[in-house]
C-alpha positions in Angstrom: 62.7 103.4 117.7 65.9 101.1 118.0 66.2 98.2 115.7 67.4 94.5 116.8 69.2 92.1 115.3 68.5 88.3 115.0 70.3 85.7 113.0 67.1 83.4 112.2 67.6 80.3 110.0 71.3 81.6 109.2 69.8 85.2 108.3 70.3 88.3 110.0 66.9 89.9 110.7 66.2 93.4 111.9 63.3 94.1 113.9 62.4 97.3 114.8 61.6 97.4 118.7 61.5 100.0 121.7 64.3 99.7 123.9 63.2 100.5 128.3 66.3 102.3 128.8 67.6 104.8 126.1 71.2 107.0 127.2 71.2 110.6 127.3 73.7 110.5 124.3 71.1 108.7 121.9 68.5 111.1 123.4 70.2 114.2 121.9 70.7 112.1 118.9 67.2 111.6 118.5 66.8 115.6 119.2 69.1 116.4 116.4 67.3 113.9 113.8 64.1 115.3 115.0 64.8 118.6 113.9 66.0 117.3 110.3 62.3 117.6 108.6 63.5 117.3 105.2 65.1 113.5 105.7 62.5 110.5 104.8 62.2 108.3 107.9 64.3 105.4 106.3 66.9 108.5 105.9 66.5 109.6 109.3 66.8 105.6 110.8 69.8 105.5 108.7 71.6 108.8 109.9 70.4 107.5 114.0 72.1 103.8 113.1 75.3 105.2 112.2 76.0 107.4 115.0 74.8 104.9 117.3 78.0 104.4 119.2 78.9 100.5 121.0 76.0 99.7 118.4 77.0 96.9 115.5 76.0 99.8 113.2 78.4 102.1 114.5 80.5 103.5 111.8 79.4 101.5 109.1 77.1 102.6 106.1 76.5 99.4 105.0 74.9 98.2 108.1 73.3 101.3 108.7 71.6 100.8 105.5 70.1 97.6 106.3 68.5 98.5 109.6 66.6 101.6 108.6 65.1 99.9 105.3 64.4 96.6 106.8 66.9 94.2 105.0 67.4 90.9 106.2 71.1 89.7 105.6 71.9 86.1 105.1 74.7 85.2 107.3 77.6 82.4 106.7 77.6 79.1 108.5 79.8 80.9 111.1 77.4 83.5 112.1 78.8 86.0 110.3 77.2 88.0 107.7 77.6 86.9 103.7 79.2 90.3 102.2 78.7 88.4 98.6 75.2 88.3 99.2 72.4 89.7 96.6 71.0 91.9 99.8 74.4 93.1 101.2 75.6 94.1 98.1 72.5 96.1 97.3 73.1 98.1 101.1 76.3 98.4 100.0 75.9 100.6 97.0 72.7 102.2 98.2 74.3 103.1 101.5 77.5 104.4 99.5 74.8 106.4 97.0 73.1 107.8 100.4 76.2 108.6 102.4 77.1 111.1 99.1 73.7 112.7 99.9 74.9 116.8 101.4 71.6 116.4 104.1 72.4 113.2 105.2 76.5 114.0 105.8 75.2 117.3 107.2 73.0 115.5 109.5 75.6 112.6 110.2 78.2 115.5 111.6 75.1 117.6 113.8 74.6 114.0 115.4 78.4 113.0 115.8 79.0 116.7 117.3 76.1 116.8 119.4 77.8 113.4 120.8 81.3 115.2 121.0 81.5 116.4 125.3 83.8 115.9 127.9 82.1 112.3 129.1 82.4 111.3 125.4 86.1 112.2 125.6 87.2 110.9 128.9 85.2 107.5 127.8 87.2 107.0 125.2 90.9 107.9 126.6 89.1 105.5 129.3 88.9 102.9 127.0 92.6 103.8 125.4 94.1 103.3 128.6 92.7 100.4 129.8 92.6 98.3 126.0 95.8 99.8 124.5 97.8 102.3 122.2 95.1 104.0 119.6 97.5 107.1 118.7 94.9 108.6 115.9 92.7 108.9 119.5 95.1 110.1 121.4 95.9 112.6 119.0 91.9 113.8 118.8 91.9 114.5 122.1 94.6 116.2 122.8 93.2 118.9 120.3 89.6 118.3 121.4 91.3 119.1 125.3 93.4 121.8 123.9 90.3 123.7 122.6 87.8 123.0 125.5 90.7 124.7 127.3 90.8 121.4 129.5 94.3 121.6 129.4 96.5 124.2 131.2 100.2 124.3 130.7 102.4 125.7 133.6 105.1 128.4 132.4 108.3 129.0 134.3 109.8 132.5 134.0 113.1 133.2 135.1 113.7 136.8 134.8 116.6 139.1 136.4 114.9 142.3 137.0 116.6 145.2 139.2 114.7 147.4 141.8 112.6 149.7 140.7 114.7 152.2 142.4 117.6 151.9 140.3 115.9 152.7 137.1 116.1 156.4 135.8 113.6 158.5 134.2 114.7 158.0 131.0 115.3 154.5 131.1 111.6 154.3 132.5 110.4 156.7 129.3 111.7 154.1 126.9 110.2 151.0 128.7 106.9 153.0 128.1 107.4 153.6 124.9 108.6 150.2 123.9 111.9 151.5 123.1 
């Protein structure tokens, strides 16, 4: 299940609801926290929130937290949410208790690799190109390229070799013999 978010009375509310059209990339998400038996559910909501990329929980712990155990966050006048708030605060330290958890960040980084392909890549240099400069990006997939092998590099050799022919026997012995 996918959560929603609200603002109601100047409160952000989370509903849990079904979405009709859910992307191969949160589908293999799903597969990964399915095969994590030893998470609670809230634990498992929280792992699928934060990994849930363009999502307003992308990222962030805090946020995470308050979707997958149901908190309702009082928002400012604005719209925004009220980080001084009683129940922000509280996601804040629980989230920051449960990020420290080893099965949660081990499940955290199966999710975020499982999301980690080409399309994932080339969205995101996509993105770079068309929004701006993000060198930390840029930087991540240039490695990520240089290890898929997406990458090949042309070499120029000059080299001044003489004929075959020209070569004696000995000369030949010691090129054999890496002399």
């Amino acid at each position: 299940m996918i959560s929603k978010i609200t603002i109601d009375n100047n409160r952000i509310v989370c509903y849990n609801t079904l979405m009709k059209k859910i992307s191969i990339e949160e589908n293999k998400a799903k597969m990964e926290l399915a095969k994590a038996p030893r998470l609670t559910p809230q634990q498992t909501e929280y792992c699928y929130y934060y990994t849930l990329k363009d999502y307003i929980t992308y990222g962030n712990a805090t946020l995470s937290y308050a979707m997958a155990y149901s908190f309702d966050l009082p928002t400012r006048q604005d719209g925004t949410i009220d980080p001084v708030s009683k129940e922000y605060r509280v996601c804040q330290a629980s989230s920051s208790r449960l990020s420290g958890f080893p099965m949660i960040v081990g499940q955290v980084e199966k999710i975020m690799l499982a999301k980690l392909n080409d399309n994932s890549v080339d969205s995101r240099l996509s993105s770079i190109i068309h929004v701006g400069k993000d060198t930390d990006s840029i930087q991540g997939i240039k490695i990520y390229n240089e290890l898929k092998g997406r990458i090949t590099r042309n070499l120029n050799l000059n080299v001044n070799a003489r004929p075959l022919e020209s070569i004696t026997d000995e000369e030949l012995e010691k090129m054999a013999n890496g002399n």
